[in-house]
N, C-alpha and C positions, 0 to 999 in steps of 0.2 A: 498771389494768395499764399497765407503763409503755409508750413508743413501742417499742424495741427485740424486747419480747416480741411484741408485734404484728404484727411485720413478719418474726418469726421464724416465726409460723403456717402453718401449711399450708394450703394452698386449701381455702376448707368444702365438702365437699361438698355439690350440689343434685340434686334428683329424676333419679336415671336415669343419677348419676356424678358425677365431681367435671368441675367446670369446664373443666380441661385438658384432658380425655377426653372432651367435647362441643363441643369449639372446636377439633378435631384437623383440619377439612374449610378451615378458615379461609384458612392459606398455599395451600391448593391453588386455592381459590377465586381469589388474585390472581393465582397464577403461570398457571393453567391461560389464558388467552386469548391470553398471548405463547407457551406453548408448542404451544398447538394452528395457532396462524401460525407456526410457525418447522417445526412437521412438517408440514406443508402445501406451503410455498413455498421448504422448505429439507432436508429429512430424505426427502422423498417423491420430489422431481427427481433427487437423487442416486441414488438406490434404481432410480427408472426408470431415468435415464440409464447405470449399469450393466447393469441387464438388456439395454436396445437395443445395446448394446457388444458384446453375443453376438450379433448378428443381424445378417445383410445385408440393405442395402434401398435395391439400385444405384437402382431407378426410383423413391428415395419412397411407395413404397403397400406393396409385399407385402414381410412379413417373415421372412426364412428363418433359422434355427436353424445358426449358423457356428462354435459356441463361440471358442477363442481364436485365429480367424482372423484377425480385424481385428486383434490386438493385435499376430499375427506382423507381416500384412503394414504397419502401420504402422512398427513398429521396425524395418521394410526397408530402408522410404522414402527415398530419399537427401534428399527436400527437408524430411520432415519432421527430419532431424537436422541441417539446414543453420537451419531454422527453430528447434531449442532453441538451438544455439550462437547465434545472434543475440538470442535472449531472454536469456542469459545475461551477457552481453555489452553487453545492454542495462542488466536489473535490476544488475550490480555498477556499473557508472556510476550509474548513477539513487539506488542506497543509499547511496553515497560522498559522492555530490554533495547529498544531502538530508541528512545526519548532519554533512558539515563545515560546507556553510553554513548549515544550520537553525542550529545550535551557535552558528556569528560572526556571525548576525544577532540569535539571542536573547541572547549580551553585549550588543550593540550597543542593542538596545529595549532590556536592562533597566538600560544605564549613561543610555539618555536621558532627560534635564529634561524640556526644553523639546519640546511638540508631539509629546509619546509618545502619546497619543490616535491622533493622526493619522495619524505613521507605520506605526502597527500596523494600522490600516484599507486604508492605503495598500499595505503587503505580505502582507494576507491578502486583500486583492482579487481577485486569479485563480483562487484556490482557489474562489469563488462563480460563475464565468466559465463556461457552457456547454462540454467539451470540444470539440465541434462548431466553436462559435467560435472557441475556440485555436486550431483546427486552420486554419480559413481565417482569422485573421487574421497567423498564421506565415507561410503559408503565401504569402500575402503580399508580407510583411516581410523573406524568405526567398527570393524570387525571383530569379534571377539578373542577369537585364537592368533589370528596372525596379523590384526590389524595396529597400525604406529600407535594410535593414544593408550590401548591394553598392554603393547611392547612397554611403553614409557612407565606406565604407572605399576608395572608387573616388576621391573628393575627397581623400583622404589618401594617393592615389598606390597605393593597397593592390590593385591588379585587382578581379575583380569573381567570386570564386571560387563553385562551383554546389556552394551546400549542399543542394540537393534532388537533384542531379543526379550527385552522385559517390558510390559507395557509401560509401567511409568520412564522409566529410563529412556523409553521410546520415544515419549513425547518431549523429553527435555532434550534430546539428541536434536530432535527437526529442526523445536524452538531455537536453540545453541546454531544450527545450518542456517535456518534462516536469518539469525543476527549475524552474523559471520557475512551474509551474502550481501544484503543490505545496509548494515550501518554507514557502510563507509557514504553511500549516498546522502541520508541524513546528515550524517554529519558534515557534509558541503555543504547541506541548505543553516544548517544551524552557524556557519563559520561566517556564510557570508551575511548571517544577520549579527553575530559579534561586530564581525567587521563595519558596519553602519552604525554602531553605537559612538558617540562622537567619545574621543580617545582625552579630551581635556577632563569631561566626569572623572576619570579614573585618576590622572593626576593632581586635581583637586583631592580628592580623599586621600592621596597618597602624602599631600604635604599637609591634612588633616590630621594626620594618623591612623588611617585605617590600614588594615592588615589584608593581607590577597583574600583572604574568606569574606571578609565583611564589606568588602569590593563587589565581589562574587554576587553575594546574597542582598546584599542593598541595592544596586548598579545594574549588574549584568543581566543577572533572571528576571527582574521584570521588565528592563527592556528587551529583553530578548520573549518575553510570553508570546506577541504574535507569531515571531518565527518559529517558537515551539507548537501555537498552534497548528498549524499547518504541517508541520511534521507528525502531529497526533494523527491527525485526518488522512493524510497520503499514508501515513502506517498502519491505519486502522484498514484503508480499504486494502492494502497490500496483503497482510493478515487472511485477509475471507479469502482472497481469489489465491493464497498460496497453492501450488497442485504439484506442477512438473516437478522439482529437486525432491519433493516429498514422495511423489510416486517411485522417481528411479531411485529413492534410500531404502526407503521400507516396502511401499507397493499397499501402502493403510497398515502392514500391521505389525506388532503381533497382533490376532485375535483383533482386528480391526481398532486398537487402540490410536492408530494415528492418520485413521481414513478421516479426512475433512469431507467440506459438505459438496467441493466443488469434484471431488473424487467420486464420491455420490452421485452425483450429477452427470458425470462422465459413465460412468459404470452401467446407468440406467437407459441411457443413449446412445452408447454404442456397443455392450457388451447384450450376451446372450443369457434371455430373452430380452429384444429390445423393447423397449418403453419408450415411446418417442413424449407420451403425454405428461410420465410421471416425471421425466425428465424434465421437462416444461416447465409443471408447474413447479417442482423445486426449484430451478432458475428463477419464477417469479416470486416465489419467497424467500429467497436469495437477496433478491432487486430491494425487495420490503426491505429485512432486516438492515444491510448494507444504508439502505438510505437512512432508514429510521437511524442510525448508530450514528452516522453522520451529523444530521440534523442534532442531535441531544449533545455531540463534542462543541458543533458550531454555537449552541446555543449559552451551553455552561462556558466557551470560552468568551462570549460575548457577555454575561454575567461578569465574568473576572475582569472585564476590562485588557484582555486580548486583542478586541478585535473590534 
């Protein structure tokens, strides 16, 4: 019989079913131990962490049945709405600044020859950097009287201006930490989607006449829109859950100008007096926004023909 017919067969049947129908347990077998850790340490917290959202537990120990109380009196809060618009404010700086320079850095690596090993080691280095450490080596560098960036610009005649210490100045200090901390990441994901744009586009235009910009803007960025989306989306969520480098710079503030929501969150939960509930339920409107934000990037990029 020839090859063709052979391969057209059907699975023979063995003792008790055919093959297909005794091998049915197989995908569950791989998936089942990343699924049973992810409802564990992911499906189950959240589940809790909603039910405690219904509950008050001004002292930490006993828990009283408040239903949608905490949710009122959170969305009362004057600080808790002072605390989104600062995360707000934070995350569109922080997604701007990760999308435009991830983008001009990954041209940059993927037009360099020479020592492109290096420099990519070189700008994906903070991204492995303890946030901890960011935070006090900013923190630092950032100082007003004796810190390197006020040293530099103080020799340049520049004053010696209080990026910790002013609230605007405060927030563009973090934003500037956390691009600093992350791009270099983005910009891998951005390089190795240059990198899959097939390389003959670009030398066709080149014996067209076109110029490295009109390459760029015709070619690149819109083969590159899905990888940019997806850059949006891991930046945006990076953005809300910013906390650790931000707490060890400023600690929220000045005058709580650079307390995000996730600081909020933290503060209400294990700081004095604790609020186990109101913590809760800001985590689940956390969970909202976060998604909600998500959902509207995936949507418009799918609009654009992203995705």
């Amino acid at each position: 019989m020839s090859a063709p017919a052979e391969a057209s067969r059907p699975p023979r049947p063995v003792r008790g079913g055919s093959v297909t129908r005794r091998r049915w347990w197989v995908p569950i077998l791989f998936v089942a131990p990343n699924m049973i850790v992810f409802g564990l340490f992911t499906i189950w917290p959240a589940i809790n962490g909603f039910n405690i959202s219904l509950f008050d537990s001004s002292n930490g120990r006993t828990f009283t049945p408040v239903g949608s109380q905490n949710y009122q009196e959170i969305l009362s809060d004057p600080e808790f709405r002072s605390v989104v618009l600062h995360t707000l404010i934070f995350v569109v700086g922080f997604v701007i600044g990760c999308v435009l320079f991830g983008t001009v850095l990954a041209l940059l690596l993927n037009a360099q020859r020479r020592g492109r090993g290096l420099l990519r080691a070189a700008y994906f280095l903070p991204v492995v950097i303890s946030p901890v450490v960011v935070g006090l080596i900013w923190s630092w560098a950032l100082t007003r009287q004796n810190g390197l960036v006020n040293a530099v610009l103080s020799s340049w005649g520049l004053g010696k201006p209080g990026w910790l210490s002013e609230p605007g100045l405060a927030m563009i200090s973090v934003v500037g930490v956390g691009l600093w901390t992350h791009v270099g990441f983005y910009a891998m994901i951005l390089l190795a989607g240059l990198q899959s744009i097939p390389a003959n586009l670009n030398e066709a235009a080149t014996i067209d006449g076109a110029s490295a910009w009109q390459q760029i803007r015709r070619i690149t960025l819109p083969l590159l829109r899905p990888t940019m989306l997806v850059v949006l989306v891991l930046a945006t969520i990076s953005g809300f859950q910013a906390f650790d480098y931000i707490y060890t710079l400023t600690g929220g503030g000045p005058v709580g100008a650079t307390t995000l929501i996730v600081q909020y969150i933290y503060e209400k939960a294990f700081q004095s007096p604790i609020q186990y509930g109101l913590a809760a339920a800001g985590g689940v409107l956390f969970f909202v926004v976060v998604f909600a934000v998500t959902l509207i990037n995936y949507f418009l990029g799918r609009r654009k023909g992203a995705v």
